[in-house]
C-alpha angles and dihedrals in degrees: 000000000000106000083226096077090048098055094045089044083051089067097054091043082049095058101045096048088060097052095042092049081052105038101006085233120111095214114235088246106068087050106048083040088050087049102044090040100054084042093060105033089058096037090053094038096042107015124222094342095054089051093051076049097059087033095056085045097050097045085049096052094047087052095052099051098034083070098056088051097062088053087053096247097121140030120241099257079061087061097044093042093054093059087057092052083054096057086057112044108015147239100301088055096056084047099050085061094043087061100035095057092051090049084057092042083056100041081049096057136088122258116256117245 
C-alpha cells in the first residue's frame, strides 16, 4: 500500500472521528469528498488501472460494512465512509477488517460445551 494513501485517507478519518464524536452523525461530505478523492487520485497516479483499483476497494468497503449494517452494528455514514476508505487503501484493506473483526467476534465467545 503507498504511504501516501494512508496518510491522505488519515485526514478524512480524521474528519469524520471528530463529528461523529460531536453529533454522532459521519456528514455526507466527508464521505463523497473521501470517495472522489481517492477515485481520482488513483485514476490520475496509476491510470486505469489505479482507478479499477480504487473501484474494487470502494465497492469492497461498501459491501463489508453494508453487512454489518443490516445486523444493526453500524450506522449508514460507516458504511459510506467505508467506501471511501476503500477508494483509498484497497480491497485487501477492507478484507483485513472484515476478518479481523470476525477473529475478535470468535476470541470474545464462550466456549461451546
Amino acid at each position: 500500500m503507498a504511504e501516501w494513501a494512508f496518510w491522505g485517507c488519515l485526514i478524512f478519518l480524521g474528519a469524520a472521528f471528530i463529528t461523529d464524536l460531536r453529533k454522532m452523525r459521519i456528514p455526507n461530505w466527508i464521505s463523497v469528498l473521501a470517495l472522489m478523492t481517492g477515485l481520482c487520485l488513483r485514476g490520475i497516479i496509476y491510470g486505469w488501472h489505479g482507478l479499477l483499483f480504487a473501484l474494487c476497494g470502494a465497492s469492497a468497503g461498501f459491501a463489508v460494512l453494508l453487512l454489518m449494517y443490516f445486523m444493526g452494528a453500524v450506522g449508514a455514514g460507516d458504511v459510506k465512509l467505508f467506501a471511501g476508505i476503500g477508494a483509498w487503501l484497497g480491497v485487501w484493506f477492507s478484507h483485513n477488517i472484515r476478518e479481523r473483526s470476525r477473529s475478535d467476534r470468535t476470541k470474545s465467545a464462550p466456549p461451546l460445551r
